[in-house]
C-alpha positions as a Markdown table, in Angstrom:
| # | Residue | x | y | z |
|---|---|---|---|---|
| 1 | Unk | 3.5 | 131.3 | -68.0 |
| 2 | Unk | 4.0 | 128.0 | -69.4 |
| 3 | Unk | 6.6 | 127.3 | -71.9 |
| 4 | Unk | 4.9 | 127.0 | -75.5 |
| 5 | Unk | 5.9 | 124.8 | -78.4 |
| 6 | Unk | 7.7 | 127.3 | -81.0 |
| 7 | Unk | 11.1 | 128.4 | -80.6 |
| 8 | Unk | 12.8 | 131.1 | -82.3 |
| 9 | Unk | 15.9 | 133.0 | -82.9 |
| 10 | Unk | 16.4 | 136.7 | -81.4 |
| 11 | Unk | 18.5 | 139.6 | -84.1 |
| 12 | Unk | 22.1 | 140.2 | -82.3 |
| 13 | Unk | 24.4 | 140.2 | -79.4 |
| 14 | Unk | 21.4 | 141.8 | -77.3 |
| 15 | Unk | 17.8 | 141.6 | -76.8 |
| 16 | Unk | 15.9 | 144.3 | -78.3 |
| 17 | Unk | 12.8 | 145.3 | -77.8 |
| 18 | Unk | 11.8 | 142.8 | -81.0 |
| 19 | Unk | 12.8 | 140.4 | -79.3 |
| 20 | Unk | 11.7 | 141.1 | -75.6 |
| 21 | Unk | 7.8 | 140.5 | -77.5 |
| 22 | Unk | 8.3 | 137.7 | -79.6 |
| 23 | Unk | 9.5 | 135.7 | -76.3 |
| 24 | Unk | 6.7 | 137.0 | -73.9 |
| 25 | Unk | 4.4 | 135.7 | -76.5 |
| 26 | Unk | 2.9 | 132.8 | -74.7 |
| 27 | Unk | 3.5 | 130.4 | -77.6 |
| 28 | Unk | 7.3 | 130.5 | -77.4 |
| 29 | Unk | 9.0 | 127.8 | -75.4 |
| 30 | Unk | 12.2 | 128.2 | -76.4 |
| 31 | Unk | 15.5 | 130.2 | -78.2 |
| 32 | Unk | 18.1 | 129.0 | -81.2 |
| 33 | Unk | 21.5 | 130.9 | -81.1 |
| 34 | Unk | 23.4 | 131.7 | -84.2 |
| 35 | Unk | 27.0 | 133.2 | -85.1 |
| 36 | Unk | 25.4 | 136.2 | -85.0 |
| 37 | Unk | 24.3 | 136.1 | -81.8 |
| 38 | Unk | 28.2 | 136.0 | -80.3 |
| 39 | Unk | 30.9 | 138.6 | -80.1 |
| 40 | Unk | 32.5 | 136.7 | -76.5 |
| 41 | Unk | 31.6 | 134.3 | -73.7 |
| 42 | Unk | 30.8 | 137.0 | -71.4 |
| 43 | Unk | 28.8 | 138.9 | -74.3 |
| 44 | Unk | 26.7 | 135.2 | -74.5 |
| 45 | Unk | 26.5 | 134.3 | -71.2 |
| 46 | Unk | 24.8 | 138.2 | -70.4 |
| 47 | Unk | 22.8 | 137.1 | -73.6 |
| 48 | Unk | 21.3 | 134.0 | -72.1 |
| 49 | Unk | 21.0 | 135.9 | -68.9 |
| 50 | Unk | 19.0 | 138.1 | -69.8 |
| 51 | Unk | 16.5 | 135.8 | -71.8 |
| 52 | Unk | 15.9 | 133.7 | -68.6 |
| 53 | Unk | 15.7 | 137.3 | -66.5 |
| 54 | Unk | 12.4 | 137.5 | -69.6 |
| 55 | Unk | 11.4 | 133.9 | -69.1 |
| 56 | Unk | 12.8 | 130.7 | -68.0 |
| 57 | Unk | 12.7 | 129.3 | -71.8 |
| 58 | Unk | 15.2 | 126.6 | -73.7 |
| 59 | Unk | 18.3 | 128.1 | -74.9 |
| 60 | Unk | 19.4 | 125.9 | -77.8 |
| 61 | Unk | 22.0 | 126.1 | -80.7 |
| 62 | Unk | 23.6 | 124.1 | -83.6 |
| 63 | Unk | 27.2 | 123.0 | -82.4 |
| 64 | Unk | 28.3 | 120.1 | -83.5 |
| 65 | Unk | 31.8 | 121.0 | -84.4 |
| 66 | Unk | 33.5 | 121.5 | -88.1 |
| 67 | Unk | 31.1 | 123.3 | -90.4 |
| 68 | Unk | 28.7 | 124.3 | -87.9 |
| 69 | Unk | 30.0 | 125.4 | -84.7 |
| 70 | Unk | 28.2 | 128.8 | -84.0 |
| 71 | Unk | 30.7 | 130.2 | -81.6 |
| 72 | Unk | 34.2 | 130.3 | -82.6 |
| 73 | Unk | 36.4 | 132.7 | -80.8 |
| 74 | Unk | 36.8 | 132.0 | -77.0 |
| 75 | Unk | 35.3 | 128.0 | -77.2 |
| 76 | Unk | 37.4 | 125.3 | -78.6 |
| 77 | Unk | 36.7 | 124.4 | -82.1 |
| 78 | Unk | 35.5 | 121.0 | -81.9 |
| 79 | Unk | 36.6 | 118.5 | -85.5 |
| 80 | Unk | 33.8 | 117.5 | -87.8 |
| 81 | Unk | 32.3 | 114.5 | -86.6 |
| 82 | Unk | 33.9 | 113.1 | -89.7 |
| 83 | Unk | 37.5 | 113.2 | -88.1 |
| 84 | Unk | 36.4 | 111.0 | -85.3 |
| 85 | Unk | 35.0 | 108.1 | -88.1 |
| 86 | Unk | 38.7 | 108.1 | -89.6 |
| 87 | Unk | 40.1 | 107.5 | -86.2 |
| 88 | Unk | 37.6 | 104.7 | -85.8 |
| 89 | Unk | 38.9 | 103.0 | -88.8 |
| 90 | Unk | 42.6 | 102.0 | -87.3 |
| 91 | Unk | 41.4 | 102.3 | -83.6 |
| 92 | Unk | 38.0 | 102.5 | -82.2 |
| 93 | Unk | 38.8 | 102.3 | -79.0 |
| 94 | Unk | 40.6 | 105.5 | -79.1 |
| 95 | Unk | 37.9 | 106.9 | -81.4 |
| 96 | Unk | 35.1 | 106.1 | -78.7 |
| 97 | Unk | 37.3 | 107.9 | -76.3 |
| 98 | Unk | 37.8 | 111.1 | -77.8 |
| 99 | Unk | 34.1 | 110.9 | -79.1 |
| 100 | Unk | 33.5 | 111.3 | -75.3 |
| 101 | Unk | 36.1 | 114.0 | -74.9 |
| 102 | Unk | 34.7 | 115.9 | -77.7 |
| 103 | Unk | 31.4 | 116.0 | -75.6 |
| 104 | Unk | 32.2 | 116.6 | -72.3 |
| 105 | Unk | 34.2 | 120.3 | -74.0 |
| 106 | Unk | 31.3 | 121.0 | -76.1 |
| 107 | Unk | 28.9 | 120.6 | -73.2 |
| 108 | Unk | 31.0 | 122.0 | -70.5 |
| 109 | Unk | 31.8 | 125.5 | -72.7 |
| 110 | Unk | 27.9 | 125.7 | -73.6 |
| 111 | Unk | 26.7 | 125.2 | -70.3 |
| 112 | Unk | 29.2 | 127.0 | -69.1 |
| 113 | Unk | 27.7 | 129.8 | -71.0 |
| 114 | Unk | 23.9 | 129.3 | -70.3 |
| 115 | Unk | 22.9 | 127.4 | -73.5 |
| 116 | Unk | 20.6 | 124.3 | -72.4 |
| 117 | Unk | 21.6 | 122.5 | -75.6 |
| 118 | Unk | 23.4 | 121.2 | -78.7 |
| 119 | Unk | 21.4 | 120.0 | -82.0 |
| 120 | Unk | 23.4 | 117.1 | -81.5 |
| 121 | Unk | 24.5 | 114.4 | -82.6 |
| 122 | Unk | 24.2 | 114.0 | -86.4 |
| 123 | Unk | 23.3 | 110.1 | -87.0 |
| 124 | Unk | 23.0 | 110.3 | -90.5 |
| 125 | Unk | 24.8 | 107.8 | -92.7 |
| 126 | Unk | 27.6 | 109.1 | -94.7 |
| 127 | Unk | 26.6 | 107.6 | -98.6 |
| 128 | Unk | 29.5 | 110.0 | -100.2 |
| 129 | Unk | 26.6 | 111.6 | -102.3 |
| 130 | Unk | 25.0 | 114.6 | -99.4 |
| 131 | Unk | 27.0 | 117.5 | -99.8 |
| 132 | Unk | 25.3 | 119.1 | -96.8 |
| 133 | Unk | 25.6 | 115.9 | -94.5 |
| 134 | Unk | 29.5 | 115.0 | -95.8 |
| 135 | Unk | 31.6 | 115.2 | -92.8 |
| 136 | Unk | 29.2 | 116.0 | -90.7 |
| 137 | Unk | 28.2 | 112.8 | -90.5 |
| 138 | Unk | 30.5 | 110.4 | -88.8 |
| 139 | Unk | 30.9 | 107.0 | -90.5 |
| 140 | Unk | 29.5 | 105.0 | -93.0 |
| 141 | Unk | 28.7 | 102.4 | -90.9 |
| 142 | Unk | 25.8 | 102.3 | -89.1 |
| 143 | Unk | 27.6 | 100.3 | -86.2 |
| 144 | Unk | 30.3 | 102.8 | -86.0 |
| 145 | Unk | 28.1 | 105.8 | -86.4 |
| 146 | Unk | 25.9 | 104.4 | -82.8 |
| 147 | Unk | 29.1 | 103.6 | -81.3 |
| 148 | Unk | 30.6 | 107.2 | -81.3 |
| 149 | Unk | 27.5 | 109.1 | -80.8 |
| 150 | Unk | 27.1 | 107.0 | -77.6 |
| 151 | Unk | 30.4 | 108.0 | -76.5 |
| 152 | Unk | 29.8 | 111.8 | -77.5 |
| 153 | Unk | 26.7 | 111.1 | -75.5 |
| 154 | Unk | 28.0 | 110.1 | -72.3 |
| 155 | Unk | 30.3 | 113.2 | -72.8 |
| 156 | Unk | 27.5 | 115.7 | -73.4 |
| 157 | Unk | 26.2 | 114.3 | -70.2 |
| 158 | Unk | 29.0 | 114.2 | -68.5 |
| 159 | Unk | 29.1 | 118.1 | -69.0 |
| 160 | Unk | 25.6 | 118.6 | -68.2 |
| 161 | Unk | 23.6 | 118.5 | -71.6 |
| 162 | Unk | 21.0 | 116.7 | -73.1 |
| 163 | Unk | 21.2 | 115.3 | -77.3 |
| 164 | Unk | 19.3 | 115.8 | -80.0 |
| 165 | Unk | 19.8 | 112.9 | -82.4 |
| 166 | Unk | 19.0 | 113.8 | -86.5 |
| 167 | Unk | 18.0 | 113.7 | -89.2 |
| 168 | Unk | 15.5 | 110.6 | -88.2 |
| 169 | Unk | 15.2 | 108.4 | -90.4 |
| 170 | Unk | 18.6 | 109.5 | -92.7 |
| 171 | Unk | 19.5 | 112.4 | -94.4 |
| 172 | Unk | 22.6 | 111.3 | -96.2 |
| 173 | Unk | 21.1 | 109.2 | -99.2 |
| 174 | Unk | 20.0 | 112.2 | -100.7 |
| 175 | Unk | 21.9 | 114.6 | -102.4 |
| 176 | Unk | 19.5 | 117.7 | -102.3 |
| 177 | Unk | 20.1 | 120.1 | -99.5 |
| 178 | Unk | 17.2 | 120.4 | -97.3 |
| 179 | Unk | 17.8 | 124.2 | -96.6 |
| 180 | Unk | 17.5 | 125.0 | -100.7 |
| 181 | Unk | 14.9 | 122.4 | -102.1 |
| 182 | Unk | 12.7 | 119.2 | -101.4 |
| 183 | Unk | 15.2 | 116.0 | -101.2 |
| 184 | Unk | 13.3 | 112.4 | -102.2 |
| 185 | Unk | 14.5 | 109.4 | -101.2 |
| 186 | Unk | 13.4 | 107.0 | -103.0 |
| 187 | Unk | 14.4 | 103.8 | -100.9 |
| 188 | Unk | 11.8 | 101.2 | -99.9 |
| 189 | Unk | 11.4 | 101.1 | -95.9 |
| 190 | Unk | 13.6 | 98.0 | -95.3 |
| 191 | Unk | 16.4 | 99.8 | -96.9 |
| 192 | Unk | 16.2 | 102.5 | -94.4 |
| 193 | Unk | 15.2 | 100.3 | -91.6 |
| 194 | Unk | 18.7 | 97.8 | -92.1 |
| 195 | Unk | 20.8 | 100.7 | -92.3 |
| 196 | Unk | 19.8 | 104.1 | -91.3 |
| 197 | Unk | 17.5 | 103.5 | -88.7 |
| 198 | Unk | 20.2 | 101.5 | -86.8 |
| 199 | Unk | 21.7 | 104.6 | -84.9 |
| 200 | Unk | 18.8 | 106.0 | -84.1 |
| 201 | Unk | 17.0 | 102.1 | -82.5 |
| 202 | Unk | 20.5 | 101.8 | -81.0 |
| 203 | Unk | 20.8 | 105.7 | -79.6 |
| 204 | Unk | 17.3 | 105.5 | -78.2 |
| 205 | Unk | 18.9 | 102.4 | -76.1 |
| 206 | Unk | 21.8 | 105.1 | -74.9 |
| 207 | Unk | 19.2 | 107.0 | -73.4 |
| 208 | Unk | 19.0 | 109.7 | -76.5 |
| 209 | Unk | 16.8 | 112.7 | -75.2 |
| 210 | Unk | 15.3 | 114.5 | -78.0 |
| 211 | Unk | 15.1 | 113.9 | -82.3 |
| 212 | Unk | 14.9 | 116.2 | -85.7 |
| 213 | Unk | 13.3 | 114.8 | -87.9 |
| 214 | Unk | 14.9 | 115.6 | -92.2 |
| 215 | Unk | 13.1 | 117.5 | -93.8 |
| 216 | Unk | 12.9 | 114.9 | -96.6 |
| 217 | Unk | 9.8 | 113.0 | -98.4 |
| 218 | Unk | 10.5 | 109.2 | -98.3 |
| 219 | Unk | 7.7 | 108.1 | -100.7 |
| 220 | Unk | 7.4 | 104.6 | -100.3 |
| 221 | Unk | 6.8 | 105.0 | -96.5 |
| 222 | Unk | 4.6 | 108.6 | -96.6 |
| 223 | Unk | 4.5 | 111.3 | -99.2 |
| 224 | Unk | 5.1 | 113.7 | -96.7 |
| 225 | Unk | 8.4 | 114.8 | -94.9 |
| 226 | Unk | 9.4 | 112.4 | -92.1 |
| 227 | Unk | 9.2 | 115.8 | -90.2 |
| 228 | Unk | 5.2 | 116.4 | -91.1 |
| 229 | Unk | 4.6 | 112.4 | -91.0 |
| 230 | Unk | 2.3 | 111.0 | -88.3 |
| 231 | Unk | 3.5 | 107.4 | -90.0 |
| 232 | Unk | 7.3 | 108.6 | -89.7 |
| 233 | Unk | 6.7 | 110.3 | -86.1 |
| 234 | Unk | 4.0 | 108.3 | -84.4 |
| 235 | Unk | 3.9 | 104.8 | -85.9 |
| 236 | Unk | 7.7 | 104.2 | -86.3 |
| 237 | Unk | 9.6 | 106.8 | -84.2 |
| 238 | Unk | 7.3 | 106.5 | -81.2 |
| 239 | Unk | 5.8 | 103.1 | -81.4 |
| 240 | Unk | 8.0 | 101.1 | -83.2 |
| 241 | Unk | 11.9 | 102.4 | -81.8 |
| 242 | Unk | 9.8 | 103.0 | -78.2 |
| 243 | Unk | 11.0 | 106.7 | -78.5 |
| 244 | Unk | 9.6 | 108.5 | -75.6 |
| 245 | Unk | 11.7 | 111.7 | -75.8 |
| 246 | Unk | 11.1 | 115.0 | -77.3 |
| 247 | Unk | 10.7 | 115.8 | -81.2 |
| 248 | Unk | 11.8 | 119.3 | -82.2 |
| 249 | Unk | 11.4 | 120.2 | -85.9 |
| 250 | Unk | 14.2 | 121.4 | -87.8 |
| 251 | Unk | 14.1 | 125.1 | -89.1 |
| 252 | Unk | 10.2 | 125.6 | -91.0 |
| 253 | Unk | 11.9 | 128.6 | -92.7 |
| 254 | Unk | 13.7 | 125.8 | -94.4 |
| 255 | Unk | 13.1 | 124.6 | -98.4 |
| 256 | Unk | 12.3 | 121.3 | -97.5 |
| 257 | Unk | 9.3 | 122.8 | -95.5 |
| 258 | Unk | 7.6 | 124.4 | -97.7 |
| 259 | Unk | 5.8 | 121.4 | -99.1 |
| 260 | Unk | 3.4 | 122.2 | -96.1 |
| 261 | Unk | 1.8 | 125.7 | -97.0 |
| 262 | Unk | 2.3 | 128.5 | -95.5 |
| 263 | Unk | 4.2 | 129.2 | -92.2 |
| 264 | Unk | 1.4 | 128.9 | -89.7 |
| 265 | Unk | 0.4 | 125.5 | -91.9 |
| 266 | Unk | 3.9 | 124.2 | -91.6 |
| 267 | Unk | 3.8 | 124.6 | -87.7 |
| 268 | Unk | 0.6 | 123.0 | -87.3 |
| 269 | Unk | 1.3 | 119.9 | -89.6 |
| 270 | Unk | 4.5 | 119.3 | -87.4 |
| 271 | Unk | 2.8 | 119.8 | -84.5 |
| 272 | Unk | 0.1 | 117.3 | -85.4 |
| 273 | Unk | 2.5 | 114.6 | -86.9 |
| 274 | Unk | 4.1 | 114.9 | -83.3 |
| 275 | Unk | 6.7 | 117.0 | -82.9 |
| 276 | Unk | 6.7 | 118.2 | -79.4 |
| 277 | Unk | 7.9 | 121.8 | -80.5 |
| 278 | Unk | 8.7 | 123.8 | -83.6 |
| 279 | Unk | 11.9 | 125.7 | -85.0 |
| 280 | Unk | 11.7 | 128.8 | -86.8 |
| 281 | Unk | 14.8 | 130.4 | -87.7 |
| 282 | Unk | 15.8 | 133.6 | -89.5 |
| 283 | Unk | 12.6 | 135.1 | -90.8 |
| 284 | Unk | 11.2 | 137.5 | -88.0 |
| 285 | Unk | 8.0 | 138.1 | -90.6 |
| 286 | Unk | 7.5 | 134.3 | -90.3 |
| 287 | Unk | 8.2 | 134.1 | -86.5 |
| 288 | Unk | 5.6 | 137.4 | -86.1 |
| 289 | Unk | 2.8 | 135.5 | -88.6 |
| 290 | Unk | 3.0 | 132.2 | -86.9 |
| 291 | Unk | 2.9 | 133.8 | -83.1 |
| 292 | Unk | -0.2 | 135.4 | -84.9 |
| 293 | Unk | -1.8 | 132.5 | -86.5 |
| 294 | Unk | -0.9 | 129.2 | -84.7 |
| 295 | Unk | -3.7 | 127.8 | -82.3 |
| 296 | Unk | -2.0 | 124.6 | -80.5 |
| 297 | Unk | -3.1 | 123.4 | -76.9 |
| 298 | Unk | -0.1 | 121.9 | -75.8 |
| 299 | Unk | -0.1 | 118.4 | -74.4 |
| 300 | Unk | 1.0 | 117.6 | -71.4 |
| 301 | Unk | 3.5 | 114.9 | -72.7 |
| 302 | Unk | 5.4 | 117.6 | -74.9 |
| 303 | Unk | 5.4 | 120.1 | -71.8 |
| 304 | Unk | 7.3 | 117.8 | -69.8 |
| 305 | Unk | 9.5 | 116.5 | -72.5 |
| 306 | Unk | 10.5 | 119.6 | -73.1 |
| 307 | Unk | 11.2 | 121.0 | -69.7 |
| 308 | Unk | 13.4 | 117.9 | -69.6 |
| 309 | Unk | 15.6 | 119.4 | -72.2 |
| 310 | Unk | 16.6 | 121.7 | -69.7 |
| 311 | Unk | 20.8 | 122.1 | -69.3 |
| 312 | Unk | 21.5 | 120.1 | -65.7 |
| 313 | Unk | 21.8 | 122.2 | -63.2 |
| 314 | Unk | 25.0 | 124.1 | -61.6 |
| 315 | Unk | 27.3 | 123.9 | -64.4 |
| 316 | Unk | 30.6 | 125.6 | -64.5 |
| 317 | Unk | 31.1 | 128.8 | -65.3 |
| 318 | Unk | 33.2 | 129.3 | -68.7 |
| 319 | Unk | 35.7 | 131.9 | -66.6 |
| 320 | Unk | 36.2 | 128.5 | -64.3 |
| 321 | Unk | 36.7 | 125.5 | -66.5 |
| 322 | Unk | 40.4 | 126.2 | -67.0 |
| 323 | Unk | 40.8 | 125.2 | -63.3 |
| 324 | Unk | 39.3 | 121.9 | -64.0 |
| 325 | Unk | 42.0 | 119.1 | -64.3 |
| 326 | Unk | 39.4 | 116.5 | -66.1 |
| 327 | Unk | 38.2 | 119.8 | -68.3 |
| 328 | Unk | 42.6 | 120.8 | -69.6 |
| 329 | Unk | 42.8 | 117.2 | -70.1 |
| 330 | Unk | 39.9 | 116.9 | -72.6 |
| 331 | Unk | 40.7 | 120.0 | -74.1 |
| 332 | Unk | 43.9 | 119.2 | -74.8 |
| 333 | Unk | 43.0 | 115.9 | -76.4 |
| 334 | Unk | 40.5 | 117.4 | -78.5 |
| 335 | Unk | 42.8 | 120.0 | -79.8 |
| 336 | Unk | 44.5 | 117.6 | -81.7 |
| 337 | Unk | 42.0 | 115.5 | -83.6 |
| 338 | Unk | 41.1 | 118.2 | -86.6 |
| 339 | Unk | 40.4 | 121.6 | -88.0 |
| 340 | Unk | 37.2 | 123.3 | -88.4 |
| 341 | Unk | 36.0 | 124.8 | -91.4 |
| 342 | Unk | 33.8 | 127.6 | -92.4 |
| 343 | Unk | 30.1 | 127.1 | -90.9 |
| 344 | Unk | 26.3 | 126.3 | -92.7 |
| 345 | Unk | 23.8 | 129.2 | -92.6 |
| 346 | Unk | 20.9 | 127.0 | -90.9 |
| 347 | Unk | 19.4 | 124.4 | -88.8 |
């Protein structure tokens, strides 16, 4: 069996029966982890086990570090992205370096664990006006905002992991929160293109794998959400930026999605704007109606995109990484650089 174009979330610590049929269902390609879904990185790395022991699918979760870091207890708690932008301001060079620190622990302890991937980086531009972007973002300046995401980058990669670059084309001009209503941005596509679009043209360059696209309306370019835009997805992402990697929706379950119809209708716009596969989080009636209602032939393209997103292979095991001299020496730089806080309830 294939891997299909949805991925969803599974209930707790173990797979239940639930569970065991929503990811047999032929459509599924792939799994998000939440908080919920860890007590301990041997509880998590039985738990992404035993989903490849179902199916060989993507194991994928949002852990960028500060707000939303999904597993807490037993990983290092990696500073918003934020933290690494102030550093940048008196000296970049030691910014860009932790930047790769940051990545190689992140990626190391995930893969260590058996998830694939991070939803990261975040390349949003931080306007001071998106409460849900704030310090998750990591500069104001677009220059600044490439420069460390190619370093966190190269560290992802050096810890085996592939990155997910969002929210294309900029969440942080708008001050609506995606996850509770419908943001408009109201900026003429020049605006966007001088300044947004910069870290994602430049990120593509580094060799960025995958894209979410916001779940934002941008109504002088399409009056649909970048994420249910053919224009957004296909003209400018693909064509334009010469973006050949895979595009993964962010959550459907989401506010900012709704704009599309029903659950099934959401999926299929997304699908045929060009997203390669589809995230549905946190509503198992949802997951159940769209695994019921969804018709979608996948293309070859998005298979092999997305089989790319695959965690390199023969990664350390978590239990090992403390014997690791490059691994202690990371960690013990990234210790220092800031605090975590409490995390976001979404994608």
């Amino acid at each position: 069996m294939g891997l299909g174009p949805v991925m969803l979330d599974v209930l707790g610590t173990q797979l239940t029966d639930e569970d065991k049929v929503r990811l047999l269902h032929p459509l599924v390609g792939g799994v998000i982890l939440f908080a919920r879904n860890y007590e301990s990185t041997t509880q998590l790395s039985a738990l992404t086990a035993a989903i490849r022991e179902l199916r060989p699918l993507l194991i994928a979760v949002d852990h960028e570090g500060g707000r939303v870091q999904r597993f807490r207890e037993g990983f290092t708690r990696i500073p918003a992205m934020r933290e690494l932008g102030k550093i940048w301001d008196a000296h970049p060079q030691r910014a860009r370096h932790l930047a790769h620190q940051a990545g190689f622990v992140m990626a190391a302890e995930l893969r260590g664990c058996g998830v694939d991937f991070s939803f990261t980086p975040v390349l949003d531009v931080d306007y001071g006006q998106s409460s849900v972007i704030g310090d998750r973002a990591f500069h104001s300046d677009p220059q600044a905002i490439a420069e460390l995401a190619h370093h966190l980058l190269l560290g992802l990669k050096q810890g085996g992991m592939h990155t997910v670059g969002k929210h294309f084309p900029g969440h942080g001009y708008v001050t609506a929160d995606s996850h509770l209503a419908i943001p408009v941005d109201e900026r003429e596509f020049v605006d966007i293109e001088l300044c947004d679009l910069v870290p994602f043209r430049q990120m593509i360059n580094f060799g960025l794998t995958a894209v979410m696209p916001a779940h934002v309306i941008y109504p002088k370019v399409d009056s649909r959400p970048a994420g249910f835009s053919p224009v957004w997805l296909q003209q400018i992402l693909r064509k334009q930026l010469g973006f050949e990697g895979c595009i993964f929706s962010d959550d459907l379950s989401m506010e900012g999605a709704t704009v599309a119809g029903g659950i099934v209708q959401r999926a299929s716009a997304a699908l045929n704007a060009g997203c390669d596969m589809v995230v549905v989080c946190n509503k198992p009636e949802s997951a159940d109606e769209l695994l019921r209602g969804l018709h979608w032939e996948m293309p070859v393209t998005s298979r092999a995109r997305i089989i790319h997103m695959r965690g390199l292979s023969h990664p350390v095991p978590m239990a090992k990484l403390h014997e690791q001299p490059a691994f202690l020496k990371a960690l013990q730089e990234v210790a220092g650089i800031g605090i975590s806080s409490p995390e976001l309830p979404l994608v």
